[in-house]
TORBAMI-652173 format. One record per residue: x, y negated, z negated of N, C-alpha, C in turn; chain; residue in one letter; residue number from 1. Coordinates in nm, 2 decimals. Layout:
REM residues N
{pt {X; Y; Z}; {X; Y; Z}; {X; Y; Z}; A; A; NUM},
...
//
This chain:
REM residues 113
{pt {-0.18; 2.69; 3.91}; {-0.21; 2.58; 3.81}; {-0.21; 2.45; 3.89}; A; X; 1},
{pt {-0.34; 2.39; 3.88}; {-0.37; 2.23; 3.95}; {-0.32; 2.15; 3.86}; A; X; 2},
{pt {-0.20; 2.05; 3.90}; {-0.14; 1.93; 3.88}; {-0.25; 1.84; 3.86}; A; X; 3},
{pt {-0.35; 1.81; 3.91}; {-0.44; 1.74; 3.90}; {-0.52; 1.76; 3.79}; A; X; 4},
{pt {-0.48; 1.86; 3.69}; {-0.57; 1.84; 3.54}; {-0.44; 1.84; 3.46}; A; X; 5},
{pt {-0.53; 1.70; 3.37}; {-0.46; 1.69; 3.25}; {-0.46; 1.83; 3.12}; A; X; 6},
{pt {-0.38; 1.81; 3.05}; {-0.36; 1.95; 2.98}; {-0.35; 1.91; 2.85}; A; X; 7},
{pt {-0.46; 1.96; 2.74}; {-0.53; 1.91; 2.65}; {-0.35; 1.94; 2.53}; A; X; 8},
{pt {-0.37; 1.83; 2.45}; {-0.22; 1.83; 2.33}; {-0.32; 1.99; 2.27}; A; X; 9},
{pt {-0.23; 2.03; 2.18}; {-0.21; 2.15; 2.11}; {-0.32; 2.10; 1.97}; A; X; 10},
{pt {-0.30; 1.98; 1.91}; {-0.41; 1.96; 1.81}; {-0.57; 1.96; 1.92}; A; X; 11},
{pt {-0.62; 1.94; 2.00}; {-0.74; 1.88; 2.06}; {-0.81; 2.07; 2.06}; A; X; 12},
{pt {-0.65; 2.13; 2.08}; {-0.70; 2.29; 2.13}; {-0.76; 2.36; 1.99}; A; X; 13},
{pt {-0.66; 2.32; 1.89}; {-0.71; 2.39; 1.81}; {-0.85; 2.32; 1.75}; A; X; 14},
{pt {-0.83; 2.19; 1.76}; {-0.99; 2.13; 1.65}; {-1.08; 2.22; 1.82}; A; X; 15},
{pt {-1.09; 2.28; 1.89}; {-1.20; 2.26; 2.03}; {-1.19; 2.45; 1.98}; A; X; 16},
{pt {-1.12; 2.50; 1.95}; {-1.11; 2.62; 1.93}; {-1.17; 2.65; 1.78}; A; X; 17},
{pt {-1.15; 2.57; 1.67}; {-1.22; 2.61; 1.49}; {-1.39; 2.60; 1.55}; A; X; 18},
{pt {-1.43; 2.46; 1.67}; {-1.52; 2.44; 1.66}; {-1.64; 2.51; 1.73}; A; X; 19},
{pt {-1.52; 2.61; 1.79}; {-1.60; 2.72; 1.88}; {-1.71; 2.82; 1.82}; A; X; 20},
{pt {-1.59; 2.86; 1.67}; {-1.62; 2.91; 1.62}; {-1.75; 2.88; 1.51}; A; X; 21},
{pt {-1.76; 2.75; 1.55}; {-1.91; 2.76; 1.42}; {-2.04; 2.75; 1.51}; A; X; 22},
{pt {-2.11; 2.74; 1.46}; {-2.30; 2.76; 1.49}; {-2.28; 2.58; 1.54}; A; X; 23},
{pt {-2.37; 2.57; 1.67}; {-2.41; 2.46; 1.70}; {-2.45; 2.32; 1.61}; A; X; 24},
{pt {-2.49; 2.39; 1.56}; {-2.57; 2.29; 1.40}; {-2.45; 2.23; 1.38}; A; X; 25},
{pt {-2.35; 2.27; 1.31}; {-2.20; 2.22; 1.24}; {-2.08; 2.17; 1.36}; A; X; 26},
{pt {-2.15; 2.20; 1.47}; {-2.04; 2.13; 1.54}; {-2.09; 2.00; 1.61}; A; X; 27},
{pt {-2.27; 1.97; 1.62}; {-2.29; 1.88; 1.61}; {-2.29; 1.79; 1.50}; A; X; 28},
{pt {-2.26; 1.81; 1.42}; {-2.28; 1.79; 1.30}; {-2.15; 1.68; 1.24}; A; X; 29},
{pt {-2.02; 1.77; 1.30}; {-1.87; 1.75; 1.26}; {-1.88; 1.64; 1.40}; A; X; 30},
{pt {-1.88; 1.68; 1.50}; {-1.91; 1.56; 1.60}; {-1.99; 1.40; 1.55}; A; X; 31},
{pt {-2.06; 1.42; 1.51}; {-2.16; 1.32; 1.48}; {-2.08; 1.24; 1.35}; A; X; 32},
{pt {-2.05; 1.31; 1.25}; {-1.97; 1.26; 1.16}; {-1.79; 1.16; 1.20}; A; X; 33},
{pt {-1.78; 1.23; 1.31}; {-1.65; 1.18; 1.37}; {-1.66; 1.04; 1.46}; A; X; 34},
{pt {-1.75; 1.02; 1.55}; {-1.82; 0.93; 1.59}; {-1.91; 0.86; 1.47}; A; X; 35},
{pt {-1.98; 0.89; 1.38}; {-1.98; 0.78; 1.28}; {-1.88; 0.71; 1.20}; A; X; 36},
{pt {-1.76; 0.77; 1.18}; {-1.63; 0.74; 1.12}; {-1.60; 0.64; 1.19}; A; X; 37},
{pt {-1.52; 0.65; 1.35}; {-1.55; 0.53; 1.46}; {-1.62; 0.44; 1.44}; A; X; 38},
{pt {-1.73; 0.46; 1.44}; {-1.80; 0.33; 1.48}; {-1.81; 0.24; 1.32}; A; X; 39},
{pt {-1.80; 0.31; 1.22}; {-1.78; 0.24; 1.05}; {-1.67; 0.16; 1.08}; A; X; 40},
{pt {-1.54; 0.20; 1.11}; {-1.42; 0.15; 1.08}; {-1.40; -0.01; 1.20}; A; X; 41},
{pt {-1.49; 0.04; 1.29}; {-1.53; -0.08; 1.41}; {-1.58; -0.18; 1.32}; A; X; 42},
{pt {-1.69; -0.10; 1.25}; {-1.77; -0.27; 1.20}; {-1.75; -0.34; 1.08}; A; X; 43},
{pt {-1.60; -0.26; 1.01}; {-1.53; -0.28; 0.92}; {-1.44; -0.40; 0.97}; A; X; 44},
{pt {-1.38; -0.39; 1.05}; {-1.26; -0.42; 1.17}; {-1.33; -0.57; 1.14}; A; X; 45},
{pt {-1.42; -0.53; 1.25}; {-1.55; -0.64; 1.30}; {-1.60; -0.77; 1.18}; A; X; 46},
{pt {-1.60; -0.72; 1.09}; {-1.65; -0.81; 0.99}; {-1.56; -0.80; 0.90}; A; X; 47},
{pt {-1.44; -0.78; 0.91}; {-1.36; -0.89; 0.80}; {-1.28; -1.01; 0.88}; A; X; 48},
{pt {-1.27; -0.94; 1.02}; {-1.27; -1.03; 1.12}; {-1.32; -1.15; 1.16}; A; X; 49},
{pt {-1.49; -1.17; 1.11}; {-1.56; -1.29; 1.14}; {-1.54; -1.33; 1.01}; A; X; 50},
{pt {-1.49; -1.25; 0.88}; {-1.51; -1.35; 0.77}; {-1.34; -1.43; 0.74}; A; X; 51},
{pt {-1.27; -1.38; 0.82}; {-1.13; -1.42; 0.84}; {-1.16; -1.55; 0.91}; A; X; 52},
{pt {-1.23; -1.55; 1.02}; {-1.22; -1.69; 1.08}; {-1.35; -1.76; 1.03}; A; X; 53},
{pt {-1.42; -1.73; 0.95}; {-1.53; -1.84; 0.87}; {-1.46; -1.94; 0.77}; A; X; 54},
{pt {-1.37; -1.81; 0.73}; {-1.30; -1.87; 0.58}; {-1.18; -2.05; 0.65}; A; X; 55},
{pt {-1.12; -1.93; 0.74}; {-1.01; -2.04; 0.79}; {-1.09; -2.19; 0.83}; A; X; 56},
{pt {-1.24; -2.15; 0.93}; {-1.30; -2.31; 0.96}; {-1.38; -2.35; 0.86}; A; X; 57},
{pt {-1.35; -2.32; 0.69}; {-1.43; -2.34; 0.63}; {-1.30; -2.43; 0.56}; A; X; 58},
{pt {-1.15; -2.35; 0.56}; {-1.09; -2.45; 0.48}; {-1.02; -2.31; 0.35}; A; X; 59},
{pt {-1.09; -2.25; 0.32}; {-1.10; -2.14; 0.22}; {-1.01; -2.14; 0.23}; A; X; 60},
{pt {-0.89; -2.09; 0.14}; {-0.74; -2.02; 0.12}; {-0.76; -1.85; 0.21}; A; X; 61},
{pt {-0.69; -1.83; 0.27}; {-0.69; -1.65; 0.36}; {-0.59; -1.57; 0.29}; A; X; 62},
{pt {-0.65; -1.49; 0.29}; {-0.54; -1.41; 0.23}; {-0.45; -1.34; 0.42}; A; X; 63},
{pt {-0.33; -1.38; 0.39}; {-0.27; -1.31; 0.52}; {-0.12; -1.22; 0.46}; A; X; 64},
{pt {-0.09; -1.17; 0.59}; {0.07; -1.09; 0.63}; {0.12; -1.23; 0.57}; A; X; 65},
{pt {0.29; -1.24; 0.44}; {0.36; -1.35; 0.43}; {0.45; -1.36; 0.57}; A; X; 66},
{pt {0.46; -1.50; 0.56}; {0.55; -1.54; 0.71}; {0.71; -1.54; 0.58}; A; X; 67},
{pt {0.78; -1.57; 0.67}; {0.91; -1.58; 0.63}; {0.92; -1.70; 0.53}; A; X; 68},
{pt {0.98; -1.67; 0.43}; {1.00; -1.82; 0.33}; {0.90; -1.83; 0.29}; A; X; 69},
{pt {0.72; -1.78; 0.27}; {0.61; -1.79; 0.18}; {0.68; -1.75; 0.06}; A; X; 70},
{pt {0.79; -1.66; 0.00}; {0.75; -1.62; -0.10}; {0.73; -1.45; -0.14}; A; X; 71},
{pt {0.74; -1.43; -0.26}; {0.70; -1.25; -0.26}; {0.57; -1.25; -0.40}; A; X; 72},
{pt {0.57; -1.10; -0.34}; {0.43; -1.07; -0.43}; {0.45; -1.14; -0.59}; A; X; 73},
{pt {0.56; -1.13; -0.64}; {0.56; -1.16; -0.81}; {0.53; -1.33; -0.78}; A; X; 74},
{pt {0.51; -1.44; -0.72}; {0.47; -1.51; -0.70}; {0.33; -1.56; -0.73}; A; X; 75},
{pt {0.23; -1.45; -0.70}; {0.12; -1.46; -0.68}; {0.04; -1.39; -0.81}; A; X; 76},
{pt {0.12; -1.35; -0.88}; {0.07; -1.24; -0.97}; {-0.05; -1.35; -1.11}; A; X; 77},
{pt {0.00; -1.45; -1.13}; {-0.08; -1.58; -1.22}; {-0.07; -1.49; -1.37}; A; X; 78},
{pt {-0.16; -1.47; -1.41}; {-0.13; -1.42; -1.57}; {-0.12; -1.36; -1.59}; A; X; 79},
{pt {-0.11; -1.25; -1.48}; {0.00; -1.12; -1.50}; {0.10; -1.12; -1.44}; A; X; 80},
{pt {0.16; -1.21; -1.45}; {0.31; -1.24; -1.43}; {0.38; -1.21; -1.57}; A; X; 81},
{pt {0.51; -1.14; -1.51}; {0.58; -1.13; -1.72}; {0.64; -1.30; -1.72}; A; X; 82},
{pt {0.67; -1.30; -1.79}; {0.65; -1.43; -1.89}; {0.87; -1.44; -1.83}; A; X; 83},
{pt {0.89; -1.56; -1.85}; {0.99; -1.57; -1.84}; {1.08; -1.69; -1.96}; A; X; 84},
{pt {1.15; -1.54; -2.01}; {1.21; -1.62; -2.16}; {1.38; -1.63; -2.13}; A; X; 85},
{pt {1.41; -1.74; -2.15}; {1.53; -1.78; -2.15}; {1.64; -1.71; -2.26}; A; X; 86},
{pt {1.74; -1.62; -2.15}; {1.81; -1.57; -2.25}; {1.94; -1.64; -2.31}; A; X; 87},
{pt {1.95; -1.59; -2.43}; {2.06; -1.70; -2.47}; {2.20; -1.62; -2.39}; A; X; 88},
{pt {2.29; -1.72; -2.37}; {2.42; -1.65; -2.29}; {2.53; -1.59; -2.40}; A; X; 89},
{pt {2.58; -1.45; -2.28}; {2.64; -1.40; -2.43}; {2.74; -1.27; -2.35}; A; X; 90},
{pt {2.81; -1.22; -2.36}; {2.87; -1.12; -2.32}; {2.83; -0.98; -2.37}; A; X; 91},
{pt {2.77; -0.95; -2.27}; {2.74; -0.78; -2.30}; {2.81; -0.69; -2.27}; A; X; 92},
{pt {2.79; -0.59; -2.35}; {2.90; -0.48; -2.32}; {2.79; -0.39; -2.34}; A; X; 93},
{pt {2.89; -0.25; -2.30}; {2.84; -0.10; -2.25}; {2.69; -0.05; -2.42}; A; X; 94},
{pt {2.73; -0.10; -2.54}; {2.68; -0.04; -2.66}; {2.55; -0.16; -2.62}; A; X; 95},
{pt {2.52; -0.24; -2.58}; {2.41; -0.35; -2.56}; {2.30; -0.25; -2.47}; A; X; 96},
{pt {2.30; -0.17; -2.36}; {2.22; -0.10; -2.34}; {2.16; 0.08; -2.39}; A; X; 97},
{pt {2.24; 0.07; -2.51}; {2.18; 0.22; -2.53}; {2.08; 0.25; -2.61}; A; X; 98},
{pt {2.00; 0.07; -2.71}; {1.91; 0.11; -2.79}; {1.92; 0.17; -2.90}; A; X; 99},
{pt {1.80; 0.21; -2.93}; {1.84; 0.31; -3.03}; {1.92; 0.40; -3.07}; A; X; 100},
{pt {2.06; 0.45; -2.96}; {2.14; 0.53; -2.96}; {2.27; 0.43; -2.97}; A; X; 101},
{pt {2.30; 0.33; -3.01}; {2.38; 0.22; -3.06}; {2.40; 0.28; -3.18}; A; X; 102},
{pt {2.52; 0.28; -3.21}; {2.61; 0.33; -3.37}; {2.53; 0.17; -3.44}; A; X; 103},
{pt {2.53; 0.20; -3.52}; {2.45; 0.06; -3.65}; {2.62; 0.01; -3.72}; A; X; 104},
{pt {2.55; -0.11; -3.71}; {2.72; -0.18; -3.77}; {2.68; -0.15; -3.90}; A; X; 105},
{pt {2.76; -0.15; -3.97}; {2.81; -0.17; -4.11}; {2.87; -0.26; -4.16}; A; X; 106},
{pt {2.84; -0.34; -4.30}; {2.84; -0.45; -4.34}; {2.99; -0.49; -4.37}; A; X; 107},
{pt {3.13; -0.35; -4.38}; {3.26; -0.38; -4.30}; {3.31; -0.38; -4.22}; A; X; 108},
{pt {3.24; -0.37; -4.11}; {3.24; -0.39; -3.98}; {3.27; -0.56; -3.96}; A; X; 109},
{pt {3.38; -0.59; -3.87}; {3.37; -0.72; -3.81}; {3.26; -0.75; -3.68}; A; X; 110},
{pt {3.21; -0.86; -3.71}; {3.19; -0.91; -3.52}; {3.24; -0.89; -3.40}; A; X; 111},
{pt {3.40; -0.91; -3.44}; {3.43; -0.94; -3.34}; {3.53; -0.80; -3.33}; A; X; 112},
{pt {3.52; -0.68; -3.29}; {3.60; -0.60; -3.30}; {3.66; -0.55; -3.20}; A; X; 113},
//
């Protein structure tokens, strides 16, 4: 065994091994599609790239990664933001979250019990 050859990972064997097995047609085929994937995602890359720095020398707002102290997403949300209603202060207790499964007072019942 020559030190001098690299030794292919265990995924490269098997995609080089499925692709043995098909008809020339489909392995150029799956080739060609894999290299088009590449080169799509390049000029994907590529052009939000130039439209990233058009926008910035244009002045445009960017949408970026937040830096520290921007802020979080519910910030940004504008009219789908929920609504923020001021609760009145009050002490809750354990029967305040059960809903519908809350015993119903009755009209001898006190408030304060």
């Amino acid at each position: 065994m020559s030190a001098s050859l690299p030794q292919a990972s265990a995924k490269s064997e098997m995609f080089e091994v499925v692709l043995r097995f098909l008809p020339d047609w489909v392995q150029f085929t799956v080739l060609a599609l894999i290299v088009l994937a590449l080169v799509a995602s390049w000029a994907v890359k590529i052009t939000r790239k130039i439209a990233y720095r058009r926008a910035v020398r244009t002045g445009r707002p960017v949408h970026a990664a937040a830096q520290y102290g921007q802020g979080r997403g519910a910030d940004f949300l504008g009219q789908y933001a929920p609504q923020q209603t001021p609760a009145p202060p009050r002490q809750e207790s354990g029967a305040d979250f059960l809903g519908a499964y809350a015993p119903q007072r009755r009209e001898g019942d006190s408030a304060s019990a």
